[in-house]
C-alpha positions as CSV (number, residue, x, y, z in Angstrom):
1,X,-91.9,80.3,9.1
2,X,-88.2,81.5,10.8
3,X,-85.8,81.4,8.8
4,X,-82.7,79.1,9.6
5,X,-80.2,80.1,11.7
6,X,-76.8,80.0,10.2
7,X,-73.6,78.4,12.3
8,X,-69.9,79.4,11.0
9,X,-67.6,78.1,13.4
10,X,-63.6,78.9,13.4
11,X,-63.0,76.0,11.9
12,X,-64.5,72.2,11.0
13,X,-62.1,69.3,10.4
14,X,-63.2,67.2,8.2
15,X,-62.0,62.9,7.8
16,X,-60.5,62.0,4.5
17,X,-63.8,61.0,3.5
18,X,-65.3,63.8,3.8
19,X,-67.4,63.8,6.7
20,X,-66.9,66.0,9.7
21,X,-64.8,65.1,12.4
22,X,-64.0,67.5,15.0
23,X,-65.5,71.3,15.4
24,X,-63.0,74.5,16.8
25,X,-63.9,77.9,17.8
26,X,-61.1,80.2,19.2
27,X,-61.7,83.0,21.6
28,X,-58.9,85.8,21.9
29,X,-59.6,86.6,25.5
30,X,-58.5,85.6,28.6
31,X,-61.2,83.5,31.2
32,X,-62.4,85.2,34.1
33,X,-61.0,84.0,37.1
34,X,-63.4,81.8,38.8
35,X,-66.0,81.9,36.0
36,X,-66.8,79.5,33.3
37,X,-68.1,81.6,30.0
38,X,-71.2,79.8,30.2
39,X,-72.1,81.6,26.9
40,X,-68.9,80.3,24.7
41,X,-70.0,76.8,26.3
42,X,-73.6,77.0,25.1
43,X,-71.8,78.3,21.5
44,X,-70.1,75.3,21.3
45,X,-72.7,73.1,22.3
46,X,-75.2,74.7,19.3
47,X,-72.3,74.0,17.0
48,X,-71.8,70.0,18.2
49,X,-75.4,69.9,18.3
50,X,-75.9,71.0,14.3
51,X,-72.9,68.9,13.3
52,X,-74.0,66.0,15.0
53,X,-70.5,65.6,16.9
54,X,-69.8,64.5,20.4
55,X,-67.0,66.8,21.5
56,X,-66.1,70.0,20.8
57,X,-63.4,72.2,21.5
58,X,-62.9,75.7,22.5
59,X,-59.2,77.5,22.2
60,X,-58.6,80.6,24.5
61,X,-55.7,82.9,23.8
62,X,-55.1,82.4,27.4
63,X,-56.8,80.7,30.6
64,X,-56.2,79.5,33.8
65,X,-55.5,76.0,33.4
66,X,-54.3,74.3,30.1
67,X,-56.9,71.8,29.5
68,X,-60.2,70.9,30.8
69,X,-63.4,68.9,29.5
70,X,-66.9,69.6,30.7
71,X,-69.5,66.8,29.6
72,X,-73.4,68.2,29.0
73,X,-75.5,66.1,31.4
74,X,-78.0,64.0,29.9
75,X,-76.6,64.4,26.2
76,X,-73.2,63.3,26.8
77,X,-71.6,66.0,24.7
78,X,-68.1,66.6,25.8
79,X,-67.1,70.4,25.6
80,X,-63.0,70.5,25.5
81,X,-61.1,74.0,26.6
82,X,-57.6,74.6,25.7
83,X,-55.6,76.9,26.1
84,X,-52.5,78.8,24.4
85,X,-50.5,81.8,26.1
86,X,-49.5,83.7,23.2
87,X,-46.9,85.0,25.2
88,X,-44.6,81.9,25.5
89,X,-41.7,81.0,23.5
90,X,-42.1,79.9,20.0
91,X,-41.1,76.5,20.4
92,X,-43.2,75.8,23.5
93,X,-46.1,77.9,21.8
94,X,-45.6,75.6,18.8
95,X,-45.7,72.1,21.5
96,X,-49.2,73.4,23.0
97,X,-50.8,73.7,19.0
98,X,-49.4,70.1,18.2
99,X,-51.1,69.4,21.6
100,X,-54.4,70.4,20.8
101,X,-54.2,69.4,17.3
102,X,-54.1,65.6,18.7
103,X,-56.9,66.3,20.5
104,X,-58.5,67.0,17.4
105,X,-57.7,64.3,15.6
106,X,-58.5,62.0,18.5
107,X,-62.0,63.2,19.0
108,X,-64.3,60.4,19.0
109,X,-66.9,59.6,16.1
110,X,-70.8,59.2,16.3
């Protein structure tokens, strides 16, 4: 028998009673241009998949565009990409975080 494969995302928010409500993994790298990283989607899909959530989100350092949301054909999973140039100013820096943070805290129940 295999043994079972371990998942240890960035970071699981969990609801004040105690169950999980959104899943984060951060990626300090910049997105090719052109290029989805298929393998960072597929991450985050094993890691809604094990938690039993229906988004996800994934948080470059930087990207192309701000915001975008991929769903997973035929299981409906919703795979959210945000990003955050390090590089800004503090206070706008600061504005994107609160931005994705109410994502997070939006993300939709089973």
């Amino acid at each position: 028998m295999a043994g079972a494969i371990r998942m240890k995302p960035d970071f699981v928010l969990h609801g004040p009673d105690g169950a999980v409500c959104a899943v984060v993994d951060a990626k300090y790298k910049a997105e090719k241009r052109d290029e989805f990283p298929d393998a960072d989607l597929y991450q985050m899909l094993a890691y809604c998949t094990a938690l039993g959530l229906p988004e996800g989100h994934l948080v470059y350092a930087k990207r192309n565009a701000v915001h975008a949301a991929h769903t997973v054909r035929h299981v409906g999973i919703v795979i959210h990409q945000h990003a955050l140039d390090l590089g800004q100013d503090h206070s706008e820096l600061l504005a994107n975080v609160e931005e994705v943070a109410a994502r997070l805290v939006s993300t939709r129940r089973v």
